[in-house]
N, C-alpha and C positions, 0 to 999 in steps of 0.2 A: 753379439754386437753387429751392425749395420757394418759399418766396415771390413770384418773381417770375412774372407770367402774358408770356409774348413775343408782340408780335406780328410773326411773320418778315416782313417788307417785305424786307429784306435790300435787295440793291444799288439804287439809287435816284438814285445821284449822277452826275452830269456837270459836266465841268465851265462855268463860265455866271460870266459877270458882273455882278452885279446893275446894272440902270440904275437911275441919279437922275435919270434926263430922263424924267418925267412925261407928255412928249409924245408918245414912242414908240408906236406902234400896239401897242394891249393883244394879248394870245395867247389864243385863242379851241382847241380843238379841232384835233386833229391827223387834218384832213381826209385826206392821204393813207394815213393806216392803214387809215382802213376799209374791209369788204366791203360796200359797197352792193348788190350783188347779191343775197344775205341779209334777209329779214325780221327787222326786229329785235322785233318777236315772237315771232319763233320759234326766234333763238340771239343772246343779242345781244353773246356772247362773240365771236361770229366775226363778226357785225355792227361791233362797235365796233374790233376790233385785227385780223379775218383776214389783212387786205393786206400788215400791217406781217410778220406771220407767214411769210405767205405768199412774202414778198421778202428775207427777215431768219430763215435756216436757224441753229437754233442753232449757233455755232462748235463746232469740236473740243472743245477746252478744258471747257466747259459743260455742265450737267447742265437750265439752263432760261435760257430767252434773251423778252426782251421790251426796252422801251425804257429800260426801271429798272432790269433785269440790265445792258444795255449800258453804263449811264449809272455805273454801279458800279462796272465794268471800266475804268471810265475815271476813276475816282478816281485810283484807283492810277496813274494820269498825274500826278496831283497831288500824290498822296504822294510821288513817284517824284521829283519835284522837289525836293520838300522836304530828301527822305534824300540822292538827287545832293548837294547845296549840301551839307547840313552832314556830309557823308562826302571830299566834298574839302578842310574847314577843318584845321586844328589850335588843335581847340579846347581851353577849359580843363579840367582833369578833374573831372565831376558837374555841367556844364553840360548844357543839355538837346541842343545841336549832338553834344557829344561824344559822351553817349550811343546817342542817336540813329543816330548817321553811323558811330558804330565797331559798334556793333549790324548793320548794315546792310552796311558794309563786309566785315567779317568774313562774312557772311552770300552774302557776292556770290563771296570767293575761294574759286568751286571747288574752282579746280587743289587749293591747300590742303586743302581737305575729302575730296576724292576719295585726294589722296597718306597721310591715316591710318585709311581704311577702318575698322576697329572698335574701331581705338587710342584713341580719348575713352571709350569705354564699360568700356575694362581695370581701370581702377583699382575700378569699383562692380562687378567683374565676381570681381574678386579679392576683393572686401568678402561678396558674396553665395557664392564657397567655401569661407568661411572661418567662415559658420554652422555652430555642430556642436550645438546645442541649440535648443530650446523659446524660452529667452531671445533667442537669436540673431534668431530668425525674428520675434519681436515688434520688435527693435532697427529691424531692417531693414524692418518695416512703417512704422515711424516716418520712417525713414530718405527711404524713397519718396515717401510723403506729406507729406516736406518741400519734395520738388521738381517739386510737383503731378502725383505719380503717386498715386492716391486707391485705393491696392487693402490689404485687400478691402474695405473700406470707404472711407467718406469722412466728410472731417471739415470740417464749414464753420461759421464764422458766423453765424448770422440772428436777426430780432428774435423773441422769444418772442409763440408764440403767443397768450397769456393775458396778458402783460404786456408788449406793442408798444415799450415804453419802453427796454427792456432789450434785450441780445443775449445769444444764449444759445449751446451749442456743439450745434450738430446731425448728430448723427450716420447718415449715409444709405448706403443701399445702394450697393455699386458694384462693382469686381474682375472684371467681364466684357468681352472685345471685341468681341461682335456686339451689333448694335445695339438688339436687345431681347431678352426671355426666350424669346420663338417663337421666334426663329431657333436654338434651341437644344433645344424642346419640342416643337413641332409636329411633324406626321405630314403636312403640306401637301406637293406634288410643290418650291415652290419653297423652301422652309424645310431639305428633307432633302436638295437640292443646295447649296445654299447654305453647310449645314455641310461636307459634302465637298469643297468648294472650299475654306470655313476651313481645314480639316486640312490640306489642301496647302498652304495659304499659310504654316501654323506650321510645316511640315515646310520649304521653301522658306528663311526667313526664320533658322530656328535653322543649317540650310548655309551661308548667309553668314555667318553668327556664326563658324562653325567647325565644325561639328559632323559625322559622317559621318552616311550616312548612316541606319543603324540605331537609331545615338541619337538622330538627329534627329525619327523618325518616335516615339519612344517618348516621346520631350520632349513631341510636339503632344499621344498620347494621354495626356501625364499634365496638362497644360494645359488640352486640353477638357474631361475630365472635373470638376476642380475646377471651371472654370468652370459647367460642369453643374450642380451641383450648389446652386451661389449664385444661378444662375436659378433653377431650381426651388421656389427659399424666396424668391423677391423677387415684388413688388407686380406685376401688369402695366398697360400706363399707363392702363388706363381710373381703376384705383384710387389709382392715383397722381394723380389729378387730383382726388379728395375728399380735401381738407387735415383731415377727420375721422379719415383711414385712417393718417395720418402722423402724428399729434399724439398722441406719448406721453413726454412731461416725466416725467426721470426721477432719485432723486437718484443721485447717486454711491455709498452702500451700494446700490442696489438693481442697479444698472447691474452693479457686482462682482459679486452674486448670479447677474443674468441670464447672464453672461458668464463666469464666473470662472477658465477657463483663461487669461486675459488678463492679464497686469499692468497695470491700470488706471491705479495712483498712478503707475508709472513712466513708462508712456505720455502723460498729462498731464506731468507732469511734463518731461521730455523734449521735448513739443512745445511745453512755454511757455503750457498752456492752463489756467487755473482752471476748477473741480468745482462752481463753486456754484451751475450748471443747466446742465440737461443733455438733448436730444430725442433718441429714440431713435424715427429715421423707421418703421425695420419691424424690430420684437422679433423674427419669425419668422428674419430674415434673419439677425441678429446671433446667434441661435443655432445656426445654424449657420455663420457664422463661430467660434464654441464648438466646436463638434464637429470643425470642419477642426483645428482649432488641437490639439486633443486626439489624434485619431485620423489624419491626413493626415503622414507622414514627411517628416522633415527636409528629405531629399532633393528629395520632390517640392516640397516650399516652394522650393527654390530654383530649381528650374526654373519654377517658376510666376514669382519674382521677375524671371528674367530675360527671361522673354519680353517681362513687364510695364514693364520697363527698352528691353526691346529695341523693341519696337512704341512706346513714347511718343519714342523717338528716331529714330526712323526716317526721319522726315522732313528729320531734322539731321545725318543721316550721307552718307556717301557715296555716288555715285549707285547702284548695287546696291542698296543697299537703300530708297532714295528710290522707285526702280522697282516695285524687288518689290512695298511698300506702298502704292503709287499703283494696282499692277495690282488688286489687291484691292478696297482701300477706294473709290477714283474709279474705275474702269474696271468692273467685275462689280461691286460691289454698286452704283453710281451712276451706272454707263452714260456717263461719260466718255470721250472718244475721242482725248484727248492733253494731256497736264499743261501747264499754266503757266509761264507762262517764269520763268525763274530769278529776275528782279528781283521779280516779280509776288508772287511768293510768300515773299519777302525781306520784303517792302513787308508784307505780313498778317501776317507773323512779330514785324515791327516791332511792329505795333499791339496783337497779341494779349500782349506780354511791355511792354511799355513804350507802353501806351495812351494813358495823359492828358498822359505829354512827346509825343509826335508831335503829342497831339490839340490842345494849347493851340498849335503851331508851325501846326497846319490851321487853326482855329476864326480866331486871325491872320490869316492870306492869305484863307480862301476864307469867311468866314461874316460879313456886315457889321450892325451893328447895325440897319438899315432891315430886314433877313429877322425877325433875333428880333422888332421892335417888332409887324410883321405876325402874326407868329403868338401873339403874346400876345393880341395883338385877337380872332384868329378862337377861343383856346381859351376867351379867357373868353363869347364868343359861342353857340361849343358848352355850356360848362356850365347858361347861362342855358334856353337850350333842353332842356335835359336837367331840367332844374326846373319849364319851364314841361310838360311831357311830363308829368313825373309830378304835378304839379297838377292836369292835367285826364285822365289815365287812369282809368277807371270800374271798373274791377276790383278795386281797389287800396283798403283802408281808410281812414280818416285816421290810426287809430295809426299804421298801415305806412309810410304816408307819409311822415307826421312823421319817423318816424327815416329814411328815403331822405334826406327834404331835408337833416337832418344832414349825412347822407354827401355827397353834393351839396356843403354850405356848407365842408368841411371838404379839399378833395381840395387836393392841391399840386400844380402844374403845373412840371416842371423844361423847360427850353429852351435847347438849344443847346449845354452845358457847365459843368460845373460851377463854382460860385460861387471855390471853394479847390481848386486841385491839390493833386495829391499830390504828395509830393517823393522823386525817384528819389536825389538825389546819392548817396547813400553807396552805390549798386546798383554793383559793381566790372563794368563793360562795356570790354573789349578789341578792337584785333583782331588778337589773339594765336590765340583760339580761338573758334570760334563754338557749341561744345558748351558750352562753360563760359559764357558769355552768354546760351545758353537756361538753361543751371542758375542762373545769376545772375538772370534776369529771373524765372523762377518761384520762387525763395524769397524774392524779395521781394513777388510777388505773393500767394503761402501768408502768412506771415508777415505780410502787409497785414490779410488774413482774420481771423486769429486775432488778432489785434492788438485787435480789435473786442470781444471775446468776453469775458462779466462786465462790461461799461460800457455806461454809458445809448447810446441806439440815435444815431449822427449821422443826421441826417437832412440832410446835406449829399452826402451819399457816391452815389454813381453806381453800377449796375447794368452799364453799359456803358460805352465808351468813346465820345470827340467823334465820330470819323470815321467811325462806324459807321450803316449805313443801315438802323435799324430804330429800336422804339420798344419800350416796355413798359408794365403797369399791376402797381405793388406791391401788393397787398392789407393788407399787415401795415402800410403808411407812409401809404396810401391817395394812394398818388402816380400819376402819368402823367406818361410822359418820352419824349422826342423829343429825339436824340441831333443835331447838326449836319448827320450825315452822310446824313440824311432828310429835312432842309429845305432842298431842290434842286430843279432840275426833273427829272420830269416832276412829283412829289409836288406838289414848291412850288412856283411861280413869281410874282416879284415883281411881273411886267411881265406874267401872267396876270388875263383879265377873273375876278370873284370866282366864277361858274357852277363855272369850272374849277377853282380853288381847292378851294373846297368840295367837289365831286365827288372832289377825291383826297385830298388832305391833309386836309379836312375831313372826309370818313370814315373819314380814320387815326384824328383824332382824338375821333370817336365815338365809334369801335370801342374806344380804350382806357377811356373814360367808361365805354362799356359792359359792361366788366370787370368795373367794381366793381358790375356784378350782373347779372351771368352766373351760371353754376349754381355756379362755385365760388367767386368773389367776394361776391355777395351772402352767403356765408356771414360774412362778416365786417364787425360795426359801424362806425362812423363814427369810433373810435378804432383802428382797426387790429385790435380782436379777433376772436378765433373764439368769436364770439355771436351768436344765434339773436336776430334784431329783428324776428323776420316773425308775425306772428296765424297761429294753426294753418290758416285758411282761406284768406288770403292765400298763403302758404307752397302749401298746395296747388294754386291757379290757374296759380302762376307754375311749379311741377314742370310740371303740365299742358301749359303754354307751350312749356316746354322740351321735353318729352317729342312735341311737335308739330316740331320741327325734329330730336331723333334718328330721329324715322320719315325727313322728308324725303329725309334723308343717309344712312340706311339704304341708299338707292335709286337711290343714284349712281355707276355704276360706271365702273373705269377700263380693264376688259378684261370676258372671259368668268368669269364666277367671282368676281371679286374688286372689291367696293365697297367705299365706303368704313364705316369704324364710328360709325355716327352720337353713342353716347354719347364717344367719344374727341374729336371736334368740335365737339361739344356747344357749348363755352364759346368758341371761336372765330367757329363760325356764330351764334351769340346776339350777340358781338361787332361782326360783319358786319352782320345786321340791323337791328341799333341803329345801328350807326354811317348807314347810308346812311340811316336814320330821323329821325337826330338833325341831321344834315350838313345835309340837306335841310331841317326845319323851321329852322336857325341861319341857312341861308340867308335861307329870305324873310323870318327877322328883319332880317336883317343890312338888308334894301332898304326897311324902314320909314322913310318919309319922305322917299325918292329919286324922283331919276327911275326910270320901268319902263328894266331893263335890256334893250340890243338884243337885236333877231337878229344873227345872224353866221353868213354863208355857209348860209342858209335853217335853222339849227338854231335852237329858242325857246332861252332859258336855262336852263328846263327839261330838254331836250334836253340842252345841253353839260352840264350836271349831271352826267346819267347816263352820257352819252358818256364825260367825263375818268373815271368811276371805271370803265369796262369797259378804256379805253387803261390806267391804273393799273394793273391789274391781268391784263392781258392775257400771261400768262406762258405761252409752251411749254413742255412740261417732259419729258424723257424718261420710255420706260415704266419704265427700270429704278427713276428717281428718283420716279417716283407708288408703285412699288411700294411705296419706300421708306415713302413718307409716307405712305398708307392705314394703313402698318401700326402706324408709333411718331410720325408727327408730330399733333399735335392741330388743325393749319390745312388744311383742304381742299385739293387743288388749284385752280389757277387760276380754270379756267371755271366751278365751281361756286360760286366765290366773289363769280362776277361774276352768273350765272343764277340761283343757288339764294336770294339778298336780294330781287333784283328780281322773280323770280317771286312773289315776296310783298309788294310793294310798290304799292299802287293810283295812285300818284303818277306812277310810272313807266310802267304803262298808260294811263294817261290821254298823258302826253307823247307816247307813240307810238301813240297811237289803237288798242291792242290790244284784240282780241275776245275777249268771255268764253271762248274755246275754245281760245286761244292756250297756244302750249305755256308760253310765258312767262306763262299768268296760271295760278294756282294755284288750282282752285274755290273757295267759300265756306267747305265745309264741312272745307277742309286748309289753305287758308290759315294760314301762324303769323305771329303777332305778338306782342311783348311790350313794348316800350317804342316 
């Protein structure tokens, strides 16, 4: 979604029992990971986690392994329990057991799934050759995008721009399956492999459907090309990350205008969605969605539809094609070196179709009201510090300010799960079929969406689900949210001294603080809008700022040739910065009026500070998967996440006694800082 900024922590959970015995020896730093043999001046990435690295090969399975990856992988222990139990009951029907457990079950009988091979997909398969018109191909857009297949476009709910209060229907790019428009445009040696591997894999993939092989190969080329094509006219994510580039509120005559090969009133209409506002993310794109619609034959619509059918199921059919898919997407583009086991992936299935019924059975068993109390303490701790930062930053006006501290006074902090479930009952789950329970599970989640769309904005509603190990900041709600499945060890730990705390969880919770003014954040006021609160002078120090960490990131490469894109991380790394900026002064709030905190195992607290956010954050990750992310993820890799803050950090040199010259200290004159 447009609105939301992510921050990927991703797996982070293990499972842990919180103690209420007080007494217990606090948890200091996770002495056995590090390389002491390492300057932590001069890497303190492989200083603080090499050993764990070093001992701890990422699995098969895996595309990045650390102790928060590990601790992820082991959720799904937990889920795994949960779905066991209520897959053995006979429960009632549209309880959350039944759901759940027949979602799950259903999902686990192979033999089942493997014995109908492409027989779930016949019936929409027979629906997409039986377009013979213009009308047809628009039905069946609709049709798609009921059961969150979003091609060629997409249609989501979000709070309007200009009026936060409201939701509006947003309509965004989408209709392609590489993972960005390079991989379709570039001239790069791995960009022009990369596609020729796509084409085998549509040639591949349309074989198991049925097809020989001549049509099969002419199916890919009429597939890449359309998708060609929707690349071509879409944003790339650098510009996707300036909510100026998206923001075009449009009404419904004009929408017809732009568009008008389109049956618009039908289209709405059909999907249950009201006209009376409307964002149109990129005009460029949607015109040529125009032109396809005009000029692109019937025929090739339908092969398009069904590839778009066939690749969103793939993973739900049988093992052929679970395979083939896996080869592609996990193994070559993500350098995977062996899938998931079947429950594991059952278990993600679960959460991703039926989130907040699993999540309120998790939040139940594994999140106790002593973790929330905790971390309400440390958020409003971070905020205060984040107030008192721009109180006393000198670069900074007092108008600017004024309206910062607004933003500041105004942020919601959500924790743990949300206030109101949703309610699945009427979502029809079997375990008659497990295709028809992913169809069931995504039209209630479409339909969740648009449900939204023409009414004032809830601000109860979740971005994520419980179980999940990551966080976010909304810009449009001016929220920051921390899901359950984040507040765990190594993140959180209850029975961790507070050094440790704050070094990890505390610069999660920075970093989301420092969302709301980042390069894309700060675009939007203390009420959710996209409005300019900054004095022309001020506005320009803080580009400056920014523009001092795109060089940084510029400069960090993860092979020969290929760095990362410093304005694409822009708003991450500003995230990072702040956060270990922010985490750190919330700290020595936090110890006003205490006693000084110990040493532990000769590190100051200062030390485990730093220490727990380089273990936090201590991720290996394959080359295939940095490929990945240099190219379309907006969060760096690992060790620059842990190096590239600290090297800018004089707190941090001081802790380790580093020399002006240290690779870990960044001259005067490059230094970035911004909050």
């Amino acid at each position: 979604m447009r609105s939301i900024i992510l921050l990927m922590c991703f797996a982070v959970l293990v499972p842990f029992a919180y103690s209420q015995d007080q007494t217990k020896a606090m948890v200091g730093v996770q002495l056995g990971d590090m390389n002491r043999s390492i300057d932590p001046c001069t890497d303190f990435f492989e200083y603080a986690n090499g050993n764990w690295r070093a001992d701890n090969p990422i699995p098969a399975s895996m595309t990045r392994w650390s102790r928060r990856w590990a601790a992820g992988e082991a959720t799904k222990d937990q889920l795994k329990s949960i779905l066991d139990d209520a897959s053995a009951q006979k429960s009632p029907k549209g309880t959350i057991d039944q759901l759940i457990g027949d979602y799950y079950g259903a999902c686990m009988d192979e033999d089942q799934i493997n014995s109908l091979g492409m027989t779930p997909l016949k019936p929409m398969f027979d629906d997409i050759d039986k377009i013979k018109d213009i009308s047809g191909v628009q039905n069946m857009i609709i049709t798609l995008q009921g059961i969150g297949i979003p091609i060629p476009f997409g249609l989501t709910g979000s709070p309007d721009n200009h009026n936060p209060t409201e939701v509006l229907a947003d309509m965004i790019a989408s209709g392609i399956s590489l993972p960005d428009r390079d991989y379709y445009l570039s001239q790069e040696t791995r960009f022009v492999e990369a596609r020729e591997k796509y084409r085998a894999h549509l040639i591949a993939m349309f074989k198991l459907a049925g097809y020989e092989d001549a049509a099969a190969t002419a199916a890919s080329e009429t597939v890449f090309n359309m998708e060609t094509k929707l690349a071509e006219n879409s944003l790339d994510n650098v510009s996707l990350r300036d909510p100026a580039k998206t923001d075009h509120k449009t009404s419904f005559d004009d929408l017809v205008k732009m568009a008008p090969a389109m049956d618009w009133k039908t289209y709405f209409e059909k999907s249950g969605v009201p006209t009376t506002s409307i964002n149109v993310s990129e005009p460029k794109f949607i015109a040529e969605v125009n032109r396809q619609l005009k000029e692109t034959s019937v025929a090739d619509w339908k092969t398009y539809f069904k590839w778009h059918l066939l690749n969103s199921a793939a993973s739900s059919l049988s093992a052929p094609f679970v395979q083939e898919n896996w080869n592609f997407n996990s193994a070559y583009l993500a350098g995977a070196k062996e899938m998931k086991p079947r429950w594991k992936r059952c278990a993600e299935s679960t959460d991703d179709n039926l989130g907040e019924a699993l999540g309120k059975k998790y939040t139940e068993k594994y999140f106790p009201p002593a973790a929330k109390a905790r971390m309400q303490e440390m958020v409003k701790n971070l905020l205060a510090a984040m107030k008192d930062d721009i109180n006393e930053i000198t670069w900074m006006s007092p108008d600017t300010k004024k309206k910062a501290l607004e933003k500041i006074a105004t942020f919601n902090p959500k924790i743990g799960y949300p206030d109101k479930w949703k309610d699945y009952s009427k979502v029809n789950i079997t375990r008659d079929s497990y295709w028809n329970d992913v169809i069931a599970g995504s039209k209630f989640n479409v339909q969740d969406g648009y449900s939204t769309i023409g009414k004032p904005t809830d601000k109860g509603r979740w971005g994520m689900t419980p179980p999940t190990s990551d966080a976010y900041y909304n810009p449009l709600l001016n929220e920051i949210v921390f899901p359950a499945g984040i507040l765990q060890p190594p993140a959180f730990n209850i029975n961790a001294v507070d050094a440790v705390n704050y070094g990890a969880i505390g610069v999660v919770i920075g970093h989301e603080i420092s969302h709301g003014f980042d390069d894309e954040g700060a675009q939007f006021d203390s009420l959710g809008r996209l409005q300019n609160w900054w004095t022309p002078e001020d506005l320009k120090n803080f580009q400056e700022r920014g523009a001092c960490i795109v060089d940084q990131f510029e400069h960090y490469f993860i092979e020969d040739g290929v760095h990362h894109n410093g304005k694409l991380v822009e708003g991450e790394s500003i995230g990072d910065l702040g956060g270990v900026s922010i985490a750190y002064r919330a700290y020595k709030k936090s110890l006003e009026g205490k006693p000084a905190p110990p040493t532990i195992d000769g590190f100051t607290p200062d030390q485990q500070f730093f220490i727990a956010w380089g273990q936090f954050r201590g991720d290996a990750t394959r080359i295939e998967t940095q490929r990945l992310m240099v190219q379309s993820d907006p969060h760096p890799i690992a060790k620059y996440r842990v190096n590239g803050p600290l090297s800018n950090t004089p707190q941090f040199q001081a802790a380790f006694s580093c020399k002006p010259d240290s690779p870990m200290v960044r001259p005067p004159d490059k230094r970035c800082q911004i909050w």
